[in-house]
Wavefront OBJ file of the C-alpha trace (Angstrom):
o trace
v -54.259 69.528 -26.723
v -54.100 66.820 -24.043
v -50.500 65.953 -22.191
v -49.192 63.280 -24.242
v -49.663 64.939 -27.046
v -48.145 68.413 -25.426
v -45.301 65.883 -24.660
v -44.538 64.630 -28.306
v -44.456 68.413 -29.682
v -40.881 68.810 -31.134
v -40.199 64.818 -30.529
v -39.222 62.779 -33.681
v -41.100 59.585 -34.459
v -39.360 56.262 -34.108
v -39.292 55.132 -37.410
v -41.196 51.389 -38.079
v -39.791 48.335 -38.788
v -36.810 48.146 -36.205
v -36.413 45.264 -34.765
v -33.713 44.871 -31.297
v -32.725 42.378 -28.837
v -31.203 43.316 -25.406
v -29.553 40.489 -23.010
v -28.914 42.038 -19.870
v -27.599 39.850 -16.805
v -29.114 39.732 -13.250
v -26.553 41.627 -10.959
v -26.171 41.138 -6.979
v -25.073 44.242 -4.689
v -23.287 45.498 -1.484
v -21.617 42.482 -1.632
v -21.379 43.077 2.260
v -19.973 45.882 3.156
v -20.066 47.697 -0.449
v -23.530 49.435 0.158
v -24.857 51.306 -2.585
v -21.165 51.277 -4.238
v -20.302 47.524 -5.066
v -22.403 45.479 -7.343
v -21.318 42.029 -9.582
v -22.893 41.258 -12.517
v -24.305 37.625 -13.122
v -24.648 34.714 -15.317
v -28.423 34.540 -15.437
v -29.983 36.385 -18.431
v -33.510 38.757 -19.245
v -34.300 39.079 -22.702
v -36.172 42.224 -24.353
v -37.016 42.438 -27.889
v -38.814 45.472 -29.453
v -39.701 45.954 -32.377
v -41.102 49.595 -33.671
v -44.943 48.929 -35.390
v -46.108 51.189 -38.457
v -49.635 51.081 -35.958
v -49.982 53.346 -32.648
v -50.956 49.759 -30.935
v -48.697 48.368 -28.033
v -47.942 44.169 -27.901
v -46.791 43.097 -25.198
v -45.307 39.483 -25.082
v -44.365 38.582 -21.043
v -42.662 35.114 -20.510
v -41.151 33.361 -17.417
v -40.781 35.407 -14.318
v -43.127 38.036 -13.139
v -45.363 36.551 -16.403
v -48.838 36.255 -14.450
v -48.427 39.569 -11.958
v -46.742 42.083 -14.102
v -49.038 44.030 -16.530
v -48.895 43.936 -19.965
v -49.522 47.902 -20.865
v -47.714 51.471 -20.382
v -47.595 50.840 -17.138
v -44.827 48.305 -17.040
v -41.305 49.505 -15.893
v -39.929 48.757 -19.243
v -42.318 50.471 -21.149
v -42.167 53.857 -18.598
v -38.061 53.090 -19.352
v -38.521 53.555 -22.818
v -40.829 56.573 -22.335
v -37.966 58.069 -20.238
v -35.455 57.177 -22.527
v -37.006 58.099 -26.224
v -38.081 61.759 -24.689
v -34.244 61.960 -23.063
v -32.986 61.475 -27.059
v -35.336 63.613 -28.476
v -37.866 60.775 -29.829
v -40.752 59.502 -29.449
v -42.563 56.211 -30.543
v -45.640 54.950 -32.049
v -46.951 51.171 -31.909
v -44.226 48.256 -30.396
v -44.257 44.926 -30.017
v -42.314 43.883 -26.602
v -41.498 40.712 -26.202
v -39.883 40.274 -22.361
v -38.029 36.564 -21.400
v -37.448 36.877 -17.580
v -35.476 34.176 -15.610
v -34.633 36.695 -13.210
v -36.320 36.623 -9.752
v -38.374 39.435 -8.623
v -38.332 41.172 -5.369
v -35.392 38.895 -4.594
v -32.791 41.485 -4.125
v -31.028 39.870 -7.619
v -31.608 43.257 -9.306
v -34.671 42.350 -11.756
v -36.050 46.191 -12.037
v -32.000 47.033 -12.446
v -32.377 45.029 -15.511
v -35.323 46.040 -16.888
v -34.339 49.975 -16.967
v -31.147 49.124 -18.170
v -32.451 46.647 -21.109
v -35.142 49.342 -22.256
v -32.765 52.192 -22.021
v -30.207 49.990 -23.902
v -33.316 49.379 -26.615
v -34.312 52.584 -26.974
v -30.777 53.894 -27.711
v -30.478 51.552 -29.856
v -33.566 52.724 -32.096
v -32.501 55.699 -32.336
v -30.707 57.374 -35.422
v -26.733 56.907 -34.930
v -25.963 60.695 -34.711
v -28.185 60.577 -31.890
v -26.992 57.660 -30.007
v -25.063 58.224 -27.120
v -22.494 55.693 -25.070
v -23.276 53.349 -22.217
v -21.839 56.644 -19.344
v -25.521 58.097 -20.391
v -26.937 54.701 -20.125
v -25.489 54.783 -16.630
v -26.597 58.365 -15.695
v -30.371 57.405 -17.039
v -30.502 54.249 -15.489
v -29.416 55.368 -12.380
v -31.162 58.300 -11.808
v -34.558 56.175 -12.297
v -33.424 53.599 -9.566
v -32.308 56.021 -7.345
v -28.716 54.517 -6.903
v -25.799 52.595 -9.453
v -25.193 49.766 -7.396
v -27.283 47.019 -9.799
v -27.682 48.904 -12.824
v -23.390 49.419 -13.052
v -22.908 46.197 -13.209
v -25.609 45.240 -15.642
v -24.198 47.486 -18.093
v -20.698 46.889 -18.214
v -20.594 43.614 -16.690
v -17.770 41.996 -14.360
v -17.174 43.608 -10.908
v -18.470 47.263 -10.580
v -17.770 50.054 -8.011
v -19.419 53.145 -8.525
v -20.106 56.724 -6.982
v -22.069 59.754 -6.930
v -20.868 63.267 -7.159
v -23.970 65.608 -6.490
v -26.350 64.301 -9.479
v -23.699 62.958 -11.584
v -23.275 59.023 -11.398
v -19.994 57.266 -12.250
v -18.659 53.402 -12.684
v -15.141 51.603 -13.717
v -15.354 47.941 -13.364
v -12.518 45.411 -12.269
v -12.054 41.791 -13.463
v -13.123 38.810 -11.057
v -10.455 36.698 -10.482
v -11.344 33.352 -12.034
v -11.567 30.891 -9.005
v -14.825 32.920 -7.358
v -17.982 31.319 -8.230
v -21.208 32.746 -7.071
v -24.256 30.798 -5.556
v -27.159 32.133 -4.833
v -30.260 30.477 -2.896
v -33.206 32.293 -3.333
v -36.012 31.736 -1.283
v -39.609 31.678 -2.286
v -41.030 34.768 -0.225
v -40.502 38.386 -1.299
v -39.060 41.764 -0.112
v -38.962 44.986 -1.690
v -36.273 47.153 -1.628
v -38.383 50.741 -0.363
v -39.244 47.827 2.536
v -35.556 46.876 3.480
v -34.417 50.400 3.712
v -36.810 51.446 5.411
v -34.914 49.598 8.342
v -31.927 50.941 8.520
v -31.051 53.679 10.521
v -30.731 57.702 9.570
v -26.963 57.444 10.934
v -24.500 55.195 12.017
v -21.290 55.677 14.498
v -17.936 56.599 13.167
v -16.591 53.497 14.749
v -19.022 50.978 12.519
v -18.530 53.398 9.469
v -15.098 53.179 9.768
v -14.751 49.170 10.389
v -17.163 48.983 7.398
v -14.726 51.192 4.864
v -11.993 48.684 6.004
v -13.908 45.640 4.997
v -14.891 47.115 1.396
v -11.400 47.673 0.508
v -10.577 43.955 1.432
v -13.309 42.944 -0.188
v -12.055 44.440 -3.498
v -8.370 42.678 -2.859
v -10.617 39.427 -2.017
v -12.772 39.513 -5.182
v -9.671 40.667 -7.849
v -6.479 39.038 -6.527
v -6.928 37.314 -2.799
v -9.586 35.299 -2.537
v -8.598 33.709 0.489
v -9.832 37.006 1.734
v -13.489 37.159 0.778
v -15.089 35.395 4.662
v -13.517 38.732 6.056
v -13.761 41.028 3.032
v -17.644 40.835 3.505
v -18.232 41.231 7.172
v -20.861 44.214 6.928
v -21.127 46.704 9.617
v -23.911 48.927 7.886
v -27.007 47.117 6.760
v -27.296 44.022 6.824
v -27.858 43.275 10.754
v -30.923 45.814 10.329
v -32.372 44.001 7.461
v -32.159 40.740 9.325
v -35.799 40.602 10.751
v -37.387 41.480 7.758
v -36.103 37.877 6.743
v -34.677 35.179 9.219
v -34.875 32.554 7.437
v -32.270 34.304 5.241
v -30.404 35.832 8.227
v -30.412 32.342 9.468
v -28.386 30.840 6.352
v -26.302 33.465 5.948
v -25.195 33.574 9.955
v -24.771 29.712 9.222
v -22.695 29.652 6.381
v -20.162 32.645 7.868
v -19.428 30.356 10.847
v -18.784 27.263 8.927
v -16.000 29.138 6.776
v -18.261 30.538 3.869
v -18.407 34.283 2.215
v -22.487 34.053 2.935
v -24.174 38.129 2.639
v -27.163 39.155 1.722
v -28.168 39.610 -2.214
v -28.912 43.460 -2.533
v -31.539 44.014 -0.122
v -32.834 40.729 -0.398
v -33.653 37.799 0.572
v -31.660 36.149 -1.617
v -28.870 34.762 0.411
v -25.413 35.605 -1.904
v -22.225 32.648 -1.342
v -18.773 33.567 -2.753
v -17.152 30.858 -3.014
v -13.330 30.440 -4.002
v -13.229 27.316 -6.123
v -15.277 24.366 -7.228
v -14.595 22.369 -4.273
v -15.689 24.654 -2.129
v -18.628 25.488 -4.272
v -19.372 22.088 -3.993
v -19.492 21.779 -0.162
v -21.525 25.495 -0.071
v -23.966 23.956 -2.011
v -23.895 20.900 0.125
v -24.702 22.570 3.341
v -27.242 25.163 1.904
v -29.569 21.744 0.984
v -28.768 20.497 4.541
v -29.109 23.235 6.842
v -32.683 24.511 4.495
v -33.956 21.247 4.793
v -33.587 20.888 8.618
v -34.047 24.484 9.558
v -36.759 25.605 7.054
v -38.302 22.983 5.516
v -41.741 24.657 4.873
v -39.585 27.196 2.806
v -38.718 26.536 -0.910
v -35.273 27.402 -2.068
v -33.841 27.759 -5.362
v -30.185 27.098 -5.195
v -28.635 28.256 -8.366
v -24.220 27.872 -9.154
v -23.744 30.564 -11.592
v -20.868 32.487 -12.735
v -19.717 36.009 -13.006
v -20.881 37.478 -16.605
v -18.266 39.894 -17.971
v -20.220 41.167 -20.929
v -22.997 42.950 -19.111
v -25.956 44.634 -21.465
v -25.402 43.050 -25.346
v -27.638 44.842 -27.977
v -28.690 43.239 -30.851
v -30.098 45.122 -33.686
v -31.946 43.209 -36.417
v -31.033 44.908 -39.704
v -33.982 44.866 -42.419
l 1 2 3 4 5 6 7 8 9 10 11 12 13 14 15 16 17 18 19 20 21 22 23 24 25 26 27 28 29 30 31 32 33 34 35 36 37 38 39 40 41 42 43 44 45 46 47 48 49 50 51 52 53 54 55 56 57 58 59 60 61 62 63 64 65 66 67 68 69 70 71 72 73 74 75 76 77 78 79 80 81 82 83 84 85 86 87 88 89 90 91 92 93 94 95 96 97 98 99 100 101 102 103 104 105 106 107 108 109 110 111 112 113 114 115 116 117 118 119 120 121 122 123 124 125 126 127 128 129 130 131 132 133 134 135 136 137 138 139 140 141 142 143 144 145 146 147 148 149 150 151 152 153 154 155 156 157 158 159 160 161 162 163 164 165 166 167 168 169 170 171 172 173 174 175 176 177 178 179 180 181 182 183 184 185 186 187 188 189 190 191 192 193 194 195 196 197 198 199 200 201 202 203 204 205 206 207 208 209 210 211 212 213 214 215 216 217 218 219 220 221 222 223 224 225 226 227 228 229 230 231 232 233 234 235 236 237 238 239 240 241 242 243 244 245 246 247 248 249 250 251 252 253 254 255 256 257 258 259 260 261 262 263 264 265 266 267 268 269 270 271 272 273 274 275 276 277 278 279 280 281 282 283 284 285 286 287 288 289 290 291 292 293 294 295 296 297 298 299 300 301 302 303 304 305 306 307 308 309 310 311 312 313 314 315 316 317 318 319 320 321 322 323 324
Protein backbone atom coordinates (compact mmCIF):
# COMPACT_ATOMS: atom_id res chain seq x y z
CA UNK A 1 0.00 0.00 0.00
CA UNK A 2 1.68 3.25 -1.08
CA UNK A 3 1.30 6.65 1.25
CA UNK A 4 -1.59 8.26 -0.20
CA UNK A 5 -3.42 5.53 -0.09
CA UNK A 6 -2.16 4.66 3.74
CA UNK A 7 -3.40 8.31 4.14
CA UNK A 8 -7.10 7.89 2.88
CA UNK A 9 -7.60 4.63 5.19
CA UNK A 10 -10.54 5.58 7.54
CA UNK A 11 -11.11 9.03 5.42
CA UNK A 12 -14.65 9.51 3.89
CA UNK A 13 -14.96 10.39 0.23
CA UNK A 14 -16.15 13.82 -0.78
CA UNK A 15 -19.19 13.10 -2.33
CA UNK A 16 -19.51 14.40 -6.37
CA UNK A 17 -21.38 16.97 -7.68
CA UNK A 18 -20.72 19.90 -5.13
CA UNK A 19 -20.23 22.82 -6.48
CA UNK A 20 -18.72 26.16 -4.03
CA UNK A 21 -17.59 29.60 -4.45
CA UNK A 22 -15.27 31.36 -1.91
CA UNK A 23 -14.59 35.36 -2.12
CA UNK A 24 -11.96 36.08 0.17
CA UNK A 25 -10.43 39.76 0.33
CA UNK A 26 -6.69 40.70 0.11
CA UNK A 27 -5.67 41.82 3.73
CA UNK A 28 -2.58 44.23 4.66
CA UNK A 29 -0.61 43.71 8.11
CA UNK A 30 1.45 45.28 11.00
CA UNK A 31 -0.07 48.23 10.03
CA UNK A 32 3.21 49.76 11.58
CA UNK A 33 3.80 48.96 14.69
CA UNK A 34 1.13 45.94 14.96
CA UNK A 35 3.69 43.16 13.94
CA UNK A 36 2.38 39.85 13.63
CA UNK A 37 -0.86 41.06 15.72
CA UNK A 38 -2.70 43.77 13.53
CA UNK A 39 -3.96 43.02 10.12
CA UNK A 40 -7.04 44.97 7.93
CA UNK A 41 -8.88 43.30 5.59
CA UNK A 42 -9.37 44.81 1.98
CA UNK A 43 -11.60 45.65 -0.80
CA UNK A 44 -9.85 43.70 -3.53
CA UNK A 45 -11.26 40.16 -4.08
CA UNK A 46 -9.75 36.23 -5.06
CA UNK A 47 -12.23 33.96 -6.25
CA UNK A 48 -12.10 29.97 -5.78
CA UNK A 49 -14.64 27.71 -7.10
CA UNK A 50 -14.50 23.88 -6.64
CA UNK A 51 -16.44 21.70 -7.65
CA UNK A 52 -16.16 17.78 -6.43
CA UNK A 53 -15.83 15.39 -9.94
CA UNK A 54 -17.42 11.74 -9.96
CA UNK A 55 -13.57 11.11 -11.81
CA UNK A 56 -10.17 10.88 -9.67
CA UNK A 57 -8.90 13.69 -12.36
CA UNK A 58 -7.83 17.23 -11.05
CA UNK A 59 -8.88 20.65 -13.38
CA UNK A 60 -7.36 23.29 -12.65
CA UNK A 61 -8.68 26.68 -14.09
CA UNK A 62 -5.90 29.71 -13.05
CA UNK A 63 -6.94 33.31 -14.13
CA UNK A 64 -5.40 36.80 -13.53
CA UNK A 65 -2.58 37.01 -11.09
CA UNK A 66 0.07 34.47 -10.60
CA UNK A 67 -1.85 32.78 -13.96
CA UNK A 68 1.48 32.05 -16.05
CA UNK A 69 4.00 31.11 -12.87
CA UNK A 70 1.82 29.24 -10.53
CA UNK A 71 1.27 25.50 -11.37
CA UNK A 72 -1.73 24.03 -12.20
CA UNK A 73 -1.44 20.49 -10.13
CA UNK A 74 -1.26 19.17 -6.33
CA UNK A 75 1.31 21.20 -5.87
CA UNK A 76 -0.46 24.51 -5.69
CA UNK A 77 -1.02 26.08 -2.17
CA UNK A 78 -4.69 25.77 -2.59
CA UNK A 79 -4.79 22.39 -3.52
CA UNK A 80 -2.07 21.29 -0.46
CA UNK A 81 -4.90 23.67 1.63
CA UNK A 82 -7.52 21.47 0.77
CA UNK A 83 -5.40 18.34 1.39
CA UNK A 84 -4.77 19.80 4.89
CA UNK A 85 -8.12 20.70 5.42
CA UNK A 86 -10.31 17.48 4.07
CA UNK A 87 -7.79 15.06 6.23
CA UNK A 88 -8.29 17.73 9.40
CA UNK A 89 -12.39 16.87 8.92
CA UNK A 90 -12.02 13.44 8.43
CA UNK A 91 -12.43 13.45 4.41
CA UNK A 92 -10.91 12.98 1.66
CA UNK A 93 -11.55 13.82 -2.11
CA UNK A 94 -11.53 12.35 -5.45
CA UNK A 95 -11.46 14.38 -8.90
CA UNK A 96 -12.08 18.59 -8.66
CA UNK A 97 -12.37 21.10 -10.87
CA UNK A 98 -10.64 24.47 -9.40
CA UNK A 99 -11.30 27.32 -10.92
CA UNK A 100 -8.93 30.30 -9.16
CA UNK A 101 -9.74 34.35 -10.20
CA UNK A 102 -6.73 36.23 -8.63
CA UNK A 103 -6.55 40.11 -8.64
CA UNK A 104 -4.47 39.91 -5.73
CA UNK A 105 -0.71 40.68 -6.07
CA UNK A 106 1.79 38.14 -5.26
CA UNK A 107 4.85 38.47 -3.22
CA UNK A 108 3.61 42.00 -2.58
CA UNK A 109 3.20 41.79 1.09
CA UNK A 110 -0.94 42.23 0.31
CA UNK A 111 -1.45 38.75 1.81
CA UNK A 112 -2.16 36.60 -1.51
CA UNK A 113 -1.00 33.03 0.11
CA UNK A 114 -3.20 34.41 3.35
CA UNK A 115 -5.99 34.18 0.95
CA UNK A 116 -5.50 31.24 -0.71
CA UNK A 117 -5.32 28.97 2.64
CA UNK A 118 -8.09 30.70 3.93
CA UNK A 119 -10.39 30.37 0.60
CA UNK A 120 -9.51 26.50 0.33
CA UNK A 121 -9.97 25.88 3.97
CA UNK A 122 -13.25 27.91 3.73
CA UNK A 123 -14.11 25.40 0.51
CA UNK A 124 -13.32 22.45 1.94
CA UNK A 125 -15.46 23.07 5.06
CA UNK A 126 -17.86 23.87 3.12
CA UNK A 127 -18.00 20.35 1.26
CA UNK A 128 -18.18 18.71 3.96
CA UNK A 129 -21.37 17.04 5.57
CA UNK A 130 -23.02 19.72 8.08
CA UNK A 131 -22.51 17.57 11.26
CA UNK A 132 -19.04 17.79 10.37
CA UNK A 133 -18.58 21.37 9.66
CA UNK A 134 -17.00 23.35 12.09
CA UNK A 135 -17.01 27.47 12.62
CA UNK A 136 -14.65 30.04 11.19
CA UNK A 137 -12.32 29.84 15.15
CA UNK A 138 -11.10 26.36 13.37
CA UNK A 139 -10.80 28.11 10.14
CA UNK A 140 -8.55 30.47 12.06
CA UNK A 141 -6.53 27.80 14.00
CA UNK A 142 -5.97 25.83 10.43
CA UNK A 143 -5.18 28.70 8.56
CA UNK A 144 -2.88 29.96 10.85
CA UNK A 145 -0.98 27.23 11.81
CA UNK A 146 -0.10 26.68 7.91
CA UNK A 147 1.17 30.38 7.60
CA UNK A 148 2.94 30.32 10.58
CA UNK A 149 1.25 33.50 12.12
CA UNK A 150 -2.72 35.21 12.15
CA UNK A 151 -1.81 38.49 11.14
CA UNK A 152 -3.32 38.18 7.23
CA UNK A 153 -5.33 35.22 7.49
CA UNK A 154 -7.56 37.04 10.72
CA UNK A 155 -8.54 39.49 8.79
CA UNK A 156 -9.43 37.58 5.68
CA UNK A 157 -11.79 35.60 7.57
CA UNK A 158 -13.75 37.84 9.52
CA UNK A 159 -13.12 40.91 7.73
CA UNK A 160 -12.86 44.65 9.13
CA UNK A 161 -9.93 45.45 11.51
CA UNK A 162 -8.33 42.35 13.22
CA UNK A 163 -5.98 41.96 16.25
CA UNK A 164 -5.01 38.67 17.12
CA UNK A 165 -2.70 36.51 19.49
CA UNK A 166 -1.11 33.35 20.24
CA UNK A 167 -1.25 31.42 23.42
CA UNK A 168 1.30 28.43 23.07
CA UNK A 169 -0.29 26.67 19.80
CA UNK A 170 -3.64 28.05 20.16
CA UNK A 171 -4.43 31.13 17.80
CA UNK A 172 -7.11 33.71 18.62
CA UNK A 173 -8.87 36.94 16.77
CA UNK A 174 -11.83 39.60 17.68
CA UNK A 175 -12.11 42.23 15.11
CA UNK A 176 -13.07 46.03 15.59
CA UNK A 177 -14.98 48.27 13.12
CA UNK A 178 -12.97 50.92 10.95
CA UNK A 179 -14.21 54.10 11.47
CA UNK A 180 -15.70 55.25 8.17
CA UNK A 181 -13.49 58.28 7.09
CA UNK A 182 -10.09 55.89 6.67
CA UNK A 183 -9.55 54.92 3.20
CA UNK A 184 -6.70 52.74 2.27
CA UNK A 185 -4.26 53.19 -0.77
CA UNK A 186 -1.95 51.04 -1.66
CA UNK A 187 0.92 51.46 -4.43
CA UNK A 188 2.36 48.41 -5.30
CA UNK A 189 5.39 48.26 -7.09
CA UNK A 190 6.32 45.91 -9.83
CA UNK A 191 9.35 43.95 -8.17
CA UNK A 192 8.86 41.18 -5.59
CA UNK A 193 9.77 40.13 -1.99
CA UNK A 194 8.99 37.18 -0.11
CA UNK A 195 8.11 37.12 3.23
CA UNK A 196 10.90 34.06 4.56
CA UNK A 197 13.24 37.01 2.70
CA UNK A 198 12.02 40.09 4.81
CA UNK A 199 12.31 38.33 8.06
CA UNK A 200 15.13 37.12 7.57
CA UNK A 201 16.33 40.80 8.33
CA UNK A 202 15.24 41.54 11.34
CA UNK A 203 17.01 41.02 14.32
CA UNK A 204 16.79 37.92 17.06
CA UNK A 205 16.02 40.75 19.80
CA UNK A 206 15.29 44.15 20.21
CA UNK A 207 15.88 46.69 23.35
CA UNK A 208 13.26 47.21 25.94
CA UNK A 209 13.35 50.86 25.13
CA UNK A 210 12.20 50.28 21.18
CA UNK A 211 9.82 47.41 22.41
CA UNK A 212 8.33 49.54 24.68
CA UNK A 213 7.93 52.83 22.32
CA UNK A 214 6.57 50.27 19.80
CA UNK A 215 3.62 48.83 22.34
CA UNK A 216 2.75 52.59 22.77
CA UNK A 217 2.29 53.24 19.12
CA UNK A 218 0.00 49.98 18.56
CA UNK A 219 -2.38 51.04 21.11
CA UNK A 220 -2.71 54.53 19.35
CA UNK A 221 -2.91 53.02 16.38
CA UNK A 222 -6.05 51.08 17.44
CA UNK A 223 -7.68 54.59 18.90
CA UNK A 224 -6.45 56.07 15.35
CA UNK A 225 -8.04 53.37 13.14
CA UNK A 226 -11.63 52.97 15.39
CA UNK A 227 -12.41 56.44 16.78
CA UNK A 228 -9.35 59.16 16.22
CA UNK A 229 -8.18 59.28 13.09
CA UNK A 230 -6.40 62.35 13.43
CA UNK A 231 -4.12 59.95 15.17
CA UNK A 232 -3.08 57.44 12.53
CA UNK A 233 0.68 59.65 11.20
CA UNK A 234 1.70 58.80 14.92
CA UNK A 235 -0.31 55.63 15.57
CA UNK A 236 1.99 53.92 12.90
CA UNK A 237 5.46 55.05 13.69
CA UNK A 238 7.12 51.43 13.88
CA UNK A 239 9.99 50.80 16.08
CA UNK A 240 10.33 46.94 15.27
CA UNK A 241 10.58 46.03 11.63
CA UNK A 242 10.20 48.08 9.33
CA UNK A 243 13.67 50.15 9.42
CA UNK A 244 15.31 46.53 8.96
CA UNK A 245 13.27 45.68 6.01
CA UNK A 246 14.13 48.97 4.38
CA UNK A 247 17.13 47.79 2.16
CA UNK A 248 15.55 44.92 0.93
CA UNK A 249 13.38 47.66 -0.92
CA UNK A 250 14.26 51.48 -1.18
CA UNK A 251 12.36 52.39 -3.56
CA UNK A 252 9.53 51.52 -1.13
CA UNK A 253 11.41 52.84 1.94
CA UNK A 254 11.82 55.87 -0.15
CA UNK A 255 7.89 56.55 -0.58
CA UNK A 256 7.00 55.62 2.55
CA UNK A 257 9.86 58.02 4.38
CA UNK A 258 8.30 60.62 1.84
CA UNK A 259 4.85 60.44 2.50
CA UNK A 260 5.41 60.38 6.66
CA UNK A 261 7.14 63.78 6.34
CA UNK A 262 4.61 65.40 4.17
CA UNK A 263 1.76 64.56 6.82
CA UNK A 264 0.68 61.00 5.51
CA UNK A 265 0.05 57.51 7.56
CA UNK A 266 2.65 55.83 4.80
CA UNK A 267 4.00 51.93 6.37
CA UNK A 268 4.91 49.18 4.80
CA UNK A 269 2.16 46.48 3.44
CA UNK A 270 2.98 43.22 5.49
CA UNK A 271 6.44 42.56 4.68
CA UNK A 272 6.23 44.05 1.48
CA UNK A 273 6.92 46.13 -0.85
CA UNK A 274 3.76 47.32 -1.17
CA UNK A 275 3.83 50.74 0.29
CA UNK A 276 0.30 50.91 2.65
CA UNK A 277 -1.36 54.95 2.94
CA UNK A 278 -4.10 55.49 5.58
CA UNK A 279 -5.64 58.14 4.76
CA UNK A 280 -8.46 60.01 6.83
CA UNK A 281 -10.89 61.26 4.23
CA UNK A 282 -11.35 61.73 0.53
CA UNK A 283 -9.56 64.88 0.37
CA UNK A 284 -6.78 63.70 1.72
CA UNK A 285 -6.97 60.53 -0.25
CA UNK A 286 -7.00 62.66 -3.02
CA UNK A 287 -3.75 64.61 -2.35
CA UNK A 288 -1.97 60.95 -1.17
CA UNK A 289 -2.68 59.82 -4.38
CA UNK A 290 -1.48 63.01 -5.89
CA UNK A 291 1.96 62.92 -4.49
CA UNK A 292 2.49 59.06 -4.81
CA UNK A 293 2.23 59.79 -8.97
CA UNK A 294 4.61 62.77 -8.39
CA UNK A 295 7.24 61.74 -6.17
CA UNK A 296 7.27 57.83 -8.32
CA UNK A 297 7.55 59.59 -11.35
CA UNK A 298 10.54 61.83 -10.39
CA UNK A 299 12.24 59.50 -8.00
CA UNK A 300 11.68 56.09 -9.71
CA UNK A 301 10.65 56.38 -12.95
CA UNK A 302 12.14 53.07 -14.31
CA UNK A 303 9.78 51.46 -11.61
CA UNK A 304 6.08 50.65 -12.41
CA UNK A 305 3.55 51.33 -9.75
CA UNK A 306 0.11 50.30 -9.35
CA UNK A 307 -1.69 52.80 -7.27
CA UNK A 308 -4.93 51.32 -6.21
CA UNK A 309 -7.87 53.58 -3.66
CA UNK A 310 -9.67 50.80 -2.10
CA UNK A 311 -11.71 50.44 0.90
CA UNK A 312 -11.86 48.45 4.03
CA UNK A 313 -14.05 45.11 3.34
CA UNK A 314 -16.06 44.17 6.45
CA UNK A 315 -17.35 40.84 5.24
CA UNK A 316 -14.10 38.96 5.03
CA UNK A 317 -14.30 35.09 3.57
CA UNK A 318 -18.16 34.68 1.89
CA UNK A 319 -18.94 30.99 0.93
CA UNK A 320 -21.15 30.20 -1.61
CA UNK A 321 -22.49 26.80 -1.99
CA UNK A 322 -24.24 25.87 -5.25
CA UNK A 323 -27.16 23.62 -4.28
CA UNK A 324 -28.00 20.80 -7.01
Amino acid sequence: MDTTSQAAVGLQLIEPGQRVTVRVPATTANLGPGYDSLGLALALHDTLTVESLDTDELVFDLRGEGAETLPRDASHLVIRAMDAAFERLGFRHGGLKVTAENVNPHGRGLGSSASAVVAAVSAANAMVPGENQRGRDWILQLTSEMEGHPDNVAPAIFGGLALSWQDSEQYSSTTATVTGSIIPIVAVPDFELSTEAARALLPASVGHHAAAMNSGRAALLIHALTQKPEFLLPGTEDYLHQSYRAEAMRPSAALIGALRKAGYAAVVSGAGPTVLVLANGEAQASDALAFIEAFTSENTPDIGWRVLKLAVDVEGAKVDVHRR
